[in-house]
C-alpha positions in Angstrom: 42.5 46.1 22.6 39.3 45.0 21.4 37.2 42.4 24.0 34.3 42.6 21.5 33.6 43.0 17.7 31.6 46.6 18.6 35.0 47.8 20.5 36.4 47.7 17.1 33.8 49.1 15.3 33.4 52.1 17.6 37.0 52.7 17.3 37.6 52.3 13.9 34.4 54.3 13.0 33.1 55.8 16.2 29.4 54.3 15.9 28.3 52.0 19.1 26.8 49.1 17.7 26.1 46.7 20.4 27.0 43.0 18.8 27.4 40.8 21.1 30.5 39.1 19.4 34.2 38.4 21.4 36.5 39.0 19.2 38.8 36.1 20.7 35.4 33.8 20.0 35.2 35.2 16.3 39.1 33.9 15.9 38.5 30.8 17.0 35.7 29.9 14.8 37.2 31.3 11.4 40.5 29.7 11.9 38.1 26.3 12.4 36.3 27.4 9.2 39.7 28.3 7.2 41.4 25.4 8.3 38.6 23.2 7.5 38.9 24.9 3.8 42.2 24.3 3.4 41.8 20.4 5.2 38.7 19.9 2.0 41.5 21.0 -0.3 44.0 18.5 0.7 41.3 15.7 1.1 40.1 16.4 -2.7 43.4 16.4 -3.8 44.4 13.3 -2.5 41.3 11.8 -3.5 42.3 12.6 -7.0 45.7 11.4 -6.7 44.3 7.8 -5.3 45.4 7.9 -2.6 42.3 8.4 -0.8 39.3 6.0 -1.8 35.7 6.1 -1.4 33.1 4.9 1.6 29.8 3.0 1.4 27.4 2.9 3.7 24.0 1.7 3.7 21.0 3.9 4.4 17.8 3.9 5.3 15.3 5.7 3.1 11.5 6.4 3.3 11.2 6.3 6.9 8.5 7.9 8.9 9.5 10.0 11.4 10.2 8.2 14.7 9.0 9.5 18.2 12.5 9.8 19.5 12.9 11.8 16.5 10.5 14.1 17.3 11.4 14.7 21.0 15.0 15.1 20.2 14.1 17.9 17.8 11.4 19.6 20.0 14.1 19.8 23.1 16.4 21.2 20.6 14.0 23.7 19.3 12.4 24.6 22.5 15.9 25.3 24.0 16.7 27.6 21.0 13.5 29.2 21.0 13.8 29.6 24.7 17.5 31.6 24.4 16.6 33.8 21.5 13.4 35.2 22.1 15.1 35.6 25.7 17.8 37.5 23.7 15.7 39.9 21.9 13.3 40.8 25.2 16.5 41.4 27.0 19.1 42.2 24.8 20.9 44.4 27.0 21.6 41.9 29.6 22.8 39.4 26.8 24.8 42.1 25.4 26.7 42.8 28.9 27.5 39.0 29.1 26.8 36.9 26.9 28.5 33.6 28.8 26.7 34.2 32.1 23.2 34.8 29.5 24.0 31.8 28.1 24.3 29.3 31.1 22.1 31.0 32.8 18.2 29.3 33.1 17.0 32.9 31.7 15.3 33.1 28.9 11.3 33.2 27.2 9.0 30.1 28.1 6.9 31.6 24.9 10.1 31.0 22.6 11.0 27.4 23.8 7.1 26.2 22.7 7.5 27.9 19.8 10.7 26.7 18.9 9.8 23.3 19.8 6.4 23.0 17.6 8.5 24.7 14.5 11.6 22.1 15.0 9.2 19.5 15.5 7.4 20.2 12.5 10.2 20.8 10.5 11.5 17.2 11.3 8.2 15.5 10.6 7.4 17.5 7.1 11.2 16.3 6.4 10.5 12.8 7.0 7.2 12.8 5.4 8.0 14.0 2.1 10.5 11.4 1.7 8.4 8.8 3.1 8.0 5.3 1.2 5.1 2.6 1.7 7.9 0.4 2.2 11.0 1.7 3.5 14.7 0.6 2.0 18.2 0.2 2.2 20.2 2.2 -0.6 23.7 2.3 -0.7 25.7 5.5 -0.7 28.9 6.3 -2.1 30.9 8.9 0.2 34.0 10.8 -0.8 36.6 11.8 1.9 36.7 15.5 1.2 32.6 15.1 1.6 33.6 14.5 5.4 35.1 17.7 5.8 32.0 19.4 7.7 31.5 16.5 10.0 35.5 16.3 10.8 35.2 20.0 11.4 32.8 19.5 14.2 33.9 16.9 15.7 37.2 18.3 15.4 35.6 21.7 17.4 33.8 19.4 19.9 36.8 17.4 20.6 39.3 20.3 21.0 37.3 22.3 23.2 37.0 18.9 25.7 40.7 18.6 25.9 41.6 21.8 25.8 39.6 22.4 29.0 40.6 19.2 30.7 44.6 20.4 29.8 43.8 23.9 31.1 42.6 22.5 34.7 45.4 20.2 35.0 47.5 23.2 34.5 45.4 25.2 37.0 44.3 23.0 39.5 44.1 25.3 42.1 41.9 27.2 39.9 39.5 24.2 39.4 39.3 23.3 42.8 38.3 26.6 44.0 35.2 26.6 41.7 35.2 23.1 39.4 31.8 24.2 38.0 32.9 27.3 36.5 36.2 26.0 35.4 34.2 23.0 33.4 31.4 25.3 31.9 33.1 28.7 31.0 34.4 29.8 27.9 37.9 31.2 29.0 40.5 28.8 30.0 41.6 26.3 27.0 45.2 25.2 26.5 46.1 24.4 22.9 47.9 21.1 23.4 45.4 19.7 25.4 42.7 20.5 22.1 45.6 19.2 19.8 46.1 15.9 21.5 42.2 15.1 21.9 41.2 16.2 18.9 43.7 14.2 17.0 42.9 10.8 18.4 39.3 11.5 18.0 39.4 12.4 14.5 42.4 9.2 13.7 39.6 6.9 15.3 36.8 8.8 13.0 39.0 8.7 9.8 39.8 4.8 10.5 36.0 4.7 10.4 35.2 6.1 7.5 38.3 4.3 5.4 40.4 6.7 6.0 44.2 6.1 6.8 45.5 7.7 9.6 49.2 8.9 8.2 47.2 10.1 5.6 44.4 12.0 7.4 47.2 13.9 9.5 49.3 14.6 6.9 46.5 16.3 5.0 45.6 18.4 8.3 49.3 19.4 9.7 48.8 23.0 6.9 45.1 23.4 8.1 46.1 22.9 11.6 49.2 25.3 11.4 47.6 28.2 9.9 44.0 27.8 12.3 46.8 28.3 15.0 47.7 31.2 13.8 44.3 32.6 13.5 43.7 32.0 16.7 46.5 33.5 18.3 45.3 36.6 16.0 42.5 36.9 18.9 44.1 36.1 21.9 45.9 39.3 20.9 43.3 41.8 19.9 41.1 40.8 22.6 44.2 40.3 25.5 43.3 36.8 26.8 46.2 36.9 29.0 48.3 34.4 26.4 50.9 37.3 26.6 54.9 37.4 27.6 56.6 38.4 30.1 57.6 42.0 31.4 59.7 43.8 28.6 61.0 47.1 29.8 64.3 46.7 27.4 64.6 49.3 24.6 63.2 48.6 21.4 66.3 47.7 19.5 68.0 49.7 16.9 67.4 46.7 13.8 64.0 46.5 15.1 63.1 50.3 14.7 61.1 50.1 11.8 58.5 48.0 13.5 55.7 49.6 15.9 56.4 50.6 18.9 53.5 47.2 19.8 55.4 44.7 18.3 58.3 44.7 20.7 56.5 45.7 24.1 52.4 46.2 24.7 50.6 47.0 27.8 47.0 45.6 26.4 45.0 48.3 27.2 41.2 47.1 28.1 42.2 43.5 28.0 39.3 41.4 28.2 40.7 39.9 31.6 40.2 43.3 33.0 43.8 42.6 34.7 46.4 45.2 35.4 45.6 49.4 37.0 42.5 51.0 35.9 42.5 53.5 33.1 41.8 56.8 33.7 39.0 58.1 32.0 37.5 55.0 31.0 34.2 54.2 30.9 32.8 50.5 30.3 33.5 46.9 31.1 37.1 46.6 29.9 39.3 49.6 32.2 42.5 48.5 32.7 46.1 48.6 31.2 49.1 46.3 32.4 51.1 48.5 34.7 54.4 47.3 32.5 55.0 46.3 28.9 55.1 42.5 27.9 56.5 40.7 25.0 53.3 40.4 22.9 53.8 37.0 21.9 50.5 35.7 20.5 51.7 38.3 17.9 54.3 36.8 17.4 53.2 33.3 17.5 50.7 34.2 15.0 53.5 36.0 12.5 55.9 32.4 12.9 52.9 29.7 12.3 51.6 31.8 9.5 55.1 31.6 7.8 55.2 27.4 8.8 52.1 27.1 7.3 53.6 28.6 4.2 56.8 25.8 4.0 54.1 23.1 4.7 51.8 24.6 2.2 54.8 25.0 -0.8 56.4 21.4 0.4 53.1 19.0 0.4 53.1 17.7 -2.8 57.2 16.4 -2.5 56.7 14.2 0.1 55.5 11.1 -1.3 55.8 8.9 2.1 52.8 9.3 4.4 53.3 10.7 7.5 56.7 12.5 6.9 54.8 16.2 6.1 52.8 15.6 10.0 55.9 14.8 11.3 57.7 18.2 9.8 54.2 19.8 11.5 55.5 18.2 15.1 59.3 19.1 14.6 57.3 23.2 13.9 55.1 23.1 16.4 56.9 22.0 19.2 60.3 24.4 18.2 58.1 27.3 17.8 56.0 26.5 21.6 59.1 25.8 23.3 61.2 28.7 22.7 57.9 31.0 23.0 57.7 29.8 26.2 60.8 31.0 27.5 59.2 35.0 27.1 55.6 33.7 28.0 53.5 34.3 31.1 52.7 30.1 32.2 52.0 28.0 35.2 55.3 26.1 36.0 55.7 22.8 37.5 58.5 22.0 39.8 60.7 19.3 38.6 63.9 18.2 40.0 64.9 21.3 41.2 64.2 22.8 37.5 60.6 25.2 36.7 59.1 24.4 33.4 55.7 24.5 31.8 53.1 22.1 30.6 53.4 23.1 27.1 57.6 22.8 27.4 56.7 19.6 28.7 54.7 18.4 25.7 56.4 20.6 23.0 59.3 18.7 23.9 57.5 15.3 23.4 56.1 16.4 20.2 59.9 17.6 18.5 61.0 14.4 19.5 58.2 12.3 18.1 58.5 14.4 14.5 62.2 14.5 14.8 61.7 10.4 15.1 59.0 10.3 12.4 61.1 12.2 10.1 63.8 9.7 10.4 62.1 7.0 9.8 59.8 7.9 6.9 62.9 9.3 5.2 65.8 7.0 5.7 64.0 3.6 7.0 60.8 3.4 5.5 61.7 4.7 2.2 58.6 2.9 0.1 55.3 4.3 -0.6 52.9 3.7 1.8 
């Protein structure tokens, strides 16, 4: 396992480089960049189609810069300033843990006033050079595609908020112990929670900026697939705990041509430091499960890469909006539920029966595709 980018490095070419970089972190954020590629394609396309139109909005030009401006921008800059001069006086320290670093008050008073006069020059000179003697309304034409970087981050914002709120309704024993750390760290997010949020946020963005919902979702169900599967890529090189249960069964026979990995792993130097120390080891990431587990993030990963591919080939046939999302709920929630069976998960007790928060809402989501699919293909048969 690799926790960080340098664990990789080291063992791949046996040089320590000390970048501070989780590999689970540097997952996450290029399957938001990919999908967000993929999302821009889909948007141009059906831009060119017609079936997405163009925004106005009015703006206003030649401006001065504001005060509130300026603070804004000096807070931001001196809080930038503050962490990375921090970072490069005590890089060690920053190195070792860069969460705790991060929330912590450390840092370089020197930085934050420098960072704050730059930022807050920067935003004046900006204003300045653009200023008018009479500032003016202009009105700008906005494609959807053009949105693609603002949907992208409010898409990030969004999904980390719901995907922590989901993870400490999950764990609530876990939250009430310490809320504070549960609400501010970096480990903990639950998918569906992200997926739900996010997509409500973004439908009430899209509406905003002219953009149909049925359309908007049906354009992101690919993206979305395939930045799941990135994802999972680092929950299993950096062994986030989103792993199965005990597998001590042979490798079968059929299955002998695949590593030994792919059917049981014990996630040596998981970044969760969970299992029996490793002999030998040295470092911040010692231990090994004590037994083999199915290693399904892999496998997660190798099934949503493949849906991702059907959605891909299929999205130009489906000429009724909404149908291709639905196909992308009837995926998702097949693929999570039966995961789940081989998964390591909190469990509710319900009517005598133990299931999961995401069989719970994998279920919901197969049954809203499964209706979607039925009634953009047989009822509502026109063009939206």
């Amino acid at each position: 396992m690799y926790p960080r980018v340098s664990d990789f490095i080291y063992d791949v070419f046996g040089v320590q480089i000390p970048i501070p970089i989780q590999s689970y972190g540097l997952f996450v954020a290029l399957a938001f960049i990919i999908a967000g590629y993929f999302l821009y394609l889909e948007l141009k396309r059906k831009t060119k189609e017609g079936l997405l139109l163009p925004s106005k909005r009015k703006v206003l030009v030649g401006e001065k810069a504001k005060p509130k401006e300026l603070i804004i921008a000096g807070i931001i800059g001196f809080l930038l300033g503050f962490k990375l001069l921090g970072i490069i006086l005590n890089y060690t320290y920053f190195y070792d843990d860069p969460q705790s670093y991060i929330l912590s008050s450390e840092g370089n008073f020197i930085g934050g006033l420098l960072g704050c006069a730059i930022s807050v020059y920067l935003s004046w000179h900006d204003k300045q050079k653009n200023k008018l003697d009479k500032p003016k309304w202009v009105e700008e034409i906005v494609q959807p595609y053009e949105l693609t970087s603002s949907i992208i981050v409010i898409g990030v914002i969004a999904s980390i908020i719901g995907a922590k709120i989901f993870h400490n309704l999950e764990n609530i024993d876990e939250f009430l112990r310490d809320p504070v750390d549960a609400l501010i760290s970096f480990s903990g997010l639950t998918f569906y929670g992200g997926l739900i949020v996010c997509s409500i946020t973004l439908i009430w963005y899209g509406k905003k900026n002219g953009i149909p919902p049925k359309v908007l979702v049906d354009a992101a169900a690919p993206a979305v697939m395939l930045g799941y599967a990135i994802g999972r890529i680092g929950c299993q090189v950096s062994g986030d705990g989103d792993w199965g249960i005990e597998n001590l069964m042979p490798k079968p026979e059929w299955l002998s041509f695949l590593p030994d990995w792919m059917w049981a792993y014990n996630f040596p130097n998981n970044v969760l430091n969970e299992g029996i120390p490793i002999e030998g080891c040295v470092g911040k990431y010692c231990s090994v499960l004590p037994n083999p587990v199915f290693p399904t993030a892999f496998y997660e990963t190798t099934i949503c890469f493949i849906f991702f591919l059907i959605l891909w080939a299929i999205r130009k046939r489906f000429k009724t909006h909404g149908l291709l999302f639905s196909v992308y709920l009837v995926m998702n929630g097949t693929e999570r539920f039966f995961i789940e069976k081989i998964r390591v998960n909190e469990v509710y007790h319900i009517l005598g029966f133990e299931i999961t928060q995401a069989e719970i809402i994998s279920t919901i989501l197969f049954l809203i595709g499964l209706t979607g699919i039925i009634y953009f293909k047989f009822i509502n048969k026109k063009k939206d």
